[in-house]
Residue, then its C-alpha position, 0 to 999 in steps of 0.5 A: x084536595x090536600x085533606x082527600x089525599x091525606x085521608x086516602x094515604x091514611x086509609x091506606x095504611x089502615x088497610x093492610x094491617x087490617x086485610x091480614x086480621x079480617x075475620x068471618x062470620x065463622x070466627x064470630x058468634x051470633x047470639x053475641x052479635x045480635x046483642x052488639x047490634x041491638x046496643x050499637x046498631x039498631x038506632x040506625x039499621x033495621x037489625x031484624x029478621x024480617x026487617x024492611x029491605x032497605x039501602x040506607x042505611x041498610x037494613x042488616x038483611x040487605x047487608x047480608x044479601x050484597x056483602x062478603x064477609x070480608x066487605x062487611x067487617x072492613x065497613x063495620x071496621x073502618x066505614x067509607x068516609x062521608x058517612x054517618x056510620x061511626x068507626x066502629x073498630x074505635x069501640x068493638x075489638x076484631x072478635x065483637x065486629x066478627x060477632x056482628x058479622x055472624x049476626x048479619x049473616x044469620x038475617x040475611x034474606x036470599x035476594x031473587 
């Protein structure tokens, strides 16, 4: 209980500086991203264009389908806890998760 409490309070600190630096697909480049997440994300998620329409771990396609631009940078930022997803914001700068934004945005599949 103690080590919930702490993670919370913790991951409460780290969101408000990083609501305020949230960024969008429009402020990332694509092309920089697809090379992002073929090097950091592909041994996990299908990263493709027609990639299988997959929850976990999600498909880049359905990522894009169900996520904002701004739940999708906060993930890749800081992911929920008790996931397999490494805190990417340790190793990619704002501008390169903005780049991997771009990218999910630009296979994301119309969900009907």
């Amino acid at each position: 209980m103690k080590t919930a409490v702490i993670a919370l309070a913790f991951g409460v600190a780290l969101a408000g500086p990083l609501a305020a630096q949230i960024m969008t697909a429009e402020d990332g480049d694509a092309e920089r991203g697809a090379d992002l997440a073929a090097e950091s994300c592909a041994q996990c998620h299908d990263i493709t264009q027609d990639g299988e329409f997959k929850t976990y771990p999600p498909s880049f396609a359905s990522i894009g389908a169900y996520r904002s631009d701004d739940q999708i940078f906060s993930r890749i930022y800081f992911p929920q806890m008790h996931t397999a997803m490494p805190e990417m914001g340790w190793y990619l700068d704002r501008q390169g998760i903005a780049d991997l934004v771009a990218y999910i945005r630009s296979v994301e599949i119309t969900v009907d």
